[in-house]
N, C-alpha and C positions, 0 to 999 in steps of 0.2 A: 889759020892765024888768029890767036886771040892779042886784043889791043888790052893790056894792061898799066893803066894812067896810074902813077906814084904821086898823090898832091902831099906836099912838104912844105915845110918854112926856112928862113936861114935860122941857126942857131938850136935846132930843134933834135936832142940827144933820144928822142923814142924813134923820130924821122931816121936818124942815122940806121939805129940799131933793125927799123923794118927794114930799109934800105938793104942794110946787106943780106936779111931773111929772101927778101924778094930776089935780089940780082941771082944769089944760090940757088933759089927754086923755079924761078926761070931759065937757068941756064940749060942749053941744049934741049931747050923745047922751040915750037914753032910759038914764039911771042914776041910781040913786039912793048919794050918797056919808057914809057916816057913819062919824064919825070916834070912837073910843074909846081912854083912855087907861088900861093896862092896869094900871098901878099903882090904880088904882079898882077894879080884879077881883082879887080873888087867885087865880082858879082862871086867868085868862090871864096872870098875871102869874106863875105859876109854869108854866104850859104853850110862853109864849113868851118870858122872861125878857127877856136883851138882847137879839134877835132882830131889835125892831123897829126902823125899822119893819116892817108885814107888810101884804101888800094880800090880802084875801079875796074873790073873784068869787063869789056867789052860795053863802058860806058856805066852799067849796074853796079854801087854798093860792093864791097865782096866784106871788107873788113877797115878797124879806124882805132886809132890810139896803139894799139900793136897788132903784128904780125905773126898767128899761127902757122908753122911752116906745112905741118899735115894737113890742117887747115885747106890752104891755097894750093899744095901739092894736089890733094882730091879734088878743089874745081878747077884746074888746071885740065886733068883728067879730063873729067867732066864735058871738057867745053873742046875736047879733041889736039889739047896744044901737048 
């Protein structure tokens, strides 16, 4: 099971467009996808400001501002999801 965190904002049209990169390339893998919006944290919302979106693999970085599908498909792989 790979934990893959989606950090987003409201209002946020690059958020959308990873959003549905991510929902499509996790689908039918063993992942679990949750999505947070950082302006609800203030320690991530000062940690990653504009940044997002950001996708996090198992707590690590993977990618931020957009989403490569081949990209995150291979550390999908990678990480056995």
């Amino acid at each position: 099971m790979v934990d893959l965190t989606f950090l987003t904002r409201v209002d946020c049209h690059l958020c959308a467009d990873a959003l549905q990169t991510v929902t499509e390339v996790a689908a039918g893998r063993d992942v679990t996808v949750t999505e947070i919006d950082i302006d609800t944290d203030d320690d991530l919302a000062a940690q990653y400001g504009w940044d997002v979106p950001v996708v996090l693999l198992n707590g690590r970085q993977h990618s931020f501002h957009r989403v490569d599908r081949d990209r995150l498909s291979k550390a999908l792989d990678a990480l056995g999801a």
